[in-house]
C-alpha positions as CSV (number, residue, x, y, z in Angstrom):
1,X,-6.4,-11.8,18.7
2,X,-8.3,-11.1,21.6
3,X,-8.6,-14.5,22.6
4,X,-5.3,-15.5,23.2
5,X,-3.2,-16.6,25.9
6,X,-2.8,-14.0,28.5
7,X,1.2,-14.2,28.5
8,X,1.3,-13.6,24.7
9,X,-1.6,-10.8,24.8
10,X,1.3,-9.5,27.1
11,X,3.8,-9.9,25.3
12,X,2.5,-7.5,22.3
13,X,2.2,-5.1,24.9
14,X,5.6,-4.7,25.9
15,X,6.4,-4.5,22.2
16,X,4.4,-1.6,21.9
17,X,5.4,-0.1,24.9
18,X,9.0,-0.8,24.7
19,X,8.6,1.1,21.5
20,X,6.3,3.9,23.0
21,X,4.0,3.8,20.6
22,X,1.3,5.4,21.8
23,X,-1.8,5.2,19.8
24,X,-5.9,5.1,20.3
25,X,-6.7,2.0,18.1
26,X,-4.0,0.2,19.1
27,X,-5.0,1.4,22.9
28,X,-8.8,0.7,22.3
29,X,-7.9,-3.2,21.7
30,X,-5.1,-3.4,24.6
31,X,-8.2,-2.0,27.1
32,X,-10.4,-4.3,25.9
33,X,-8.6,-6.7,27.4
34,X,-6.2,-5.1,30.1
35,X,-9.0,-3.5,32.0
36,X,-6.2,-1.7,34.5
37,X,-4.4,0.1,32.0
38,X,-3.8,3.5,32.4
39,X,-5.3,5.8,29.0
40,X,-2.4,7.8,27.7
41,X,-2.4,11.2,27.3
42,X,-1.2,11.9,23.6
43,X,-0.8,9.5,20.8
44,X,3.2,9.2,19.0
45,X,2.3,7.4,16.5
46,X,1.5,9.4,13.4
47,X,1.7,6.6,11.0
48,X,-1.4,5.5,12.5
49,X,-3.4,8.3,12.0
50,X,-3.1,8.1,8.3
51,X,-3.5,4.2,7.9
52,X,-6.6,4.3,9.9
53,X,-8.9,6.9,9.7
54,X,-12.2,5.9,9.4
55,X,-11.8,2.7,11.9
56,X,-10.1,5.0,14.4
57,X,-13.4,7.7,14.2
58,X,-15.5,4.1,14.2
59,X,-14.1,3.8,18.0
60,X,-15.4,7.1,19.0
61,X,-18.7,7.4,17.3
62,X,-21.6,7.3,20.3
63,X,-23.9,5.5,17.2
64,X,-23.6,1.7,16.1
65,X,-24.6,2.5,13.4
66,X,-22.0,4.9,12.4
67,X,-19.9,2.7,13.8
68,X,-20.4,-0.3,11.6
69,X,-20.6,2.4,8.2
70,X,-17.2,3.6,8.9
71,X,-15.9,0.0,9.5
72,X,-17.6,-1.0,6.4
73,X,-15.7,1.7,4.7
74,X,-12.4,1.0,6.3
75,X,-12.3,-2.5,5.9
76,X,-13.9,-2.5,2.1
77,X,-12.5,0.1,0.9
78,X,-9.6,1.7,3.0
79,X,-7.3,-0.4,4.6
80,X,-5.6,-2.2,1.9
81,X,-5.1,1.0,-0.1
82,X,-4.1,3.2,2.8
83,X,-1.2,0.4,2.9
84,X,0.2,0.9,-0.2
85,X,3.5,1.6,1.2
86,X,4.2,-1.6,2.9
87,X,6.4,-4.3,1.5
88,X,3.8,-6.4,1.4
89,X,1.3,-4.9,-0.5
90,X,0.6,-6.2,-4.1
91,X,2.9,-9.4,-2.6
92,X,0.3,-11.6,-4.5
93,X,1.6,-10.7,-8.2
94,X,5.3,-11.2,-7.1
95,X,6.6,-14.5,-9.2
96,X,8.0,-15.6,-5.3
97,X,5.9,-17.5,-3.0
98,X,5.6,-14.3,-0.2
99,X,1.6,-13.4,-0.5
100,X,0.6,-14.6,2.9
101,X,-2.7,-12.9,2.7
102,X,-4.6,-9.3,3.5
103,X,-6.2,-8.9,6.2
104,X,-7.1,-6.4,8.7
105,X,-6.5,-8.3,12.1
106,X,-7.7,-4.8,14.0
107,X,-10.7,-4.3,12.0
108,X,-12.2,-8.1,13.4
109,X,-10.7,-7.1,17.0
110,X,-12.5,-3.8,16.8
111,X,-15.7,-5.5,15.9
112,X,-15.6,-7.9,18.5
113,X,-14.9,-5.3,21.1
114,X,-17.8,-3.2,20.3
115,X,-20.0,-5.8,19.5
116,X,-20.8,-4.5,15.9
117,X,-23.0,-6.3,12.8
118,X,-20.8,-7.4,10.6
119,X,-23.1,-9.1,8.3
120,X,-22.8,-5.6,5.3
121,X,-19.2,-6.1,5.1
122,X,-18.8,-10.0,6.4
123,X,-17.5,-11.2,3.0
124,X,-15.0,-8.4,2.3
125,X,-12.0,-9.5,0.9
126,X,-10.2,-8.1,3.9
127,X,-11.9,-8.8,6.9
128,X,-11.5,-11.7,8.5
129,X,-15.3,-12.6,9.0
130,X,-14.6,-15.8,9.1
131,X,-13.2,-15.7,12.6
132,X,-17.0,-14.9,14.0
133,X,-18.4,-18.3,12.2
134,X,-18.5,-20.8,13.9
135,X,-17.8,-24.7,12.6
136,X,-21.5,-25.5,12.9
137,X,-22.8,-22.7,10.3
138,X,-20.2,-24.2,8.1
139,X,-21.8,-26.5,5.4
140,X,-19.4,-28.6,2.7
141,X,-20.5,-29.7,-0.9
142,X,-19.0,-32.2,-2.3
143,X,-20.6,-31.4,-5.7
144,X,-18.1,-28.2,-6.2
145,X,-15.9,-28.8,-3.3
146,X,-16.6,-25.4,-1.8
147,X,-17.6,-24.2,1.7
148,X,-20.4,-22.2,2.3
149,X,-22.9,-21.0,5.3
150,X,-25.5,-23.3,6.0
151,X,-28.1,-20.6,5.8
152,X,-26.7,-19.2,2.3
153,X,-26.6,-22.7,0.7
């Protein structure tokens, strides 16, 4: 997410502004890589508040420790409950190919941004942990054609 092209980074933001949503998480990740953007003032975007409680306190919190606890929590046990409202959720039991996945894109943005251990909540159904490992850490067995970590094996 963070790591793409600078036009399409820009692109989201216009979204969002065009929108005016104004929100601290989604701000916190635009920052990270917009270093000249102004903070806003207020947030509009209540739906937010809701969906992401303990990442958006995660953001806030002086400790790293605290941080990585309350994105543990958020990312294990929050974020696909707290969506329960969304036409996708529960997509994966519906007889129609639409289950694309669930995964909380801002919870792996977050962690790159502040630089936090993932390695408690790594495996989480949710989390995309497998954006932080890299190709060499990846080891294949042909035995029961699975992919594991080379230091798990």
């Amino acid at each position: 997410m963070l790591d793409i092209e600078e036009d399409r980074f820009k692109k989201l933001v216009e979204i969002i502004d065009q929108d005016q949503v104004r929100d601290n998480l989604f701000e916190f990740i635009i920052q990270a890589k917009v270093k000249d953007r102004p903070p806003i003032s207020s947030e509009s975007y209540e739906y937010g508040l809701k969906l992401f409680g303990s990442i958006r306190k995660a953001i806030t919190e002086a400790d790293k420790n605290n941080s990585q606890k309350l994105v543990k929590k958020f990312a294990c046990g929050e974020w696909y409950m707290n969506h329960r409202s969304s036409g996708w959720y529960n997509s994966h039991n519906i007889i129609h190919n639409i289950y694309f996945g669930y995964w909380s894109f801002e919870t792996a943005a977050v962690v790159k941004i502040m630089s936090l251990d993932d390695s408690s909540f790594r495996y989480c159904k949710y989390y995309p942990g497998d954006w932080f490992i890299g190709i060499d850490e990846i080891a294949y067995s042909i035995e029961d054609d699975s992919y594991n970590l080379k230091n798990n094996e």
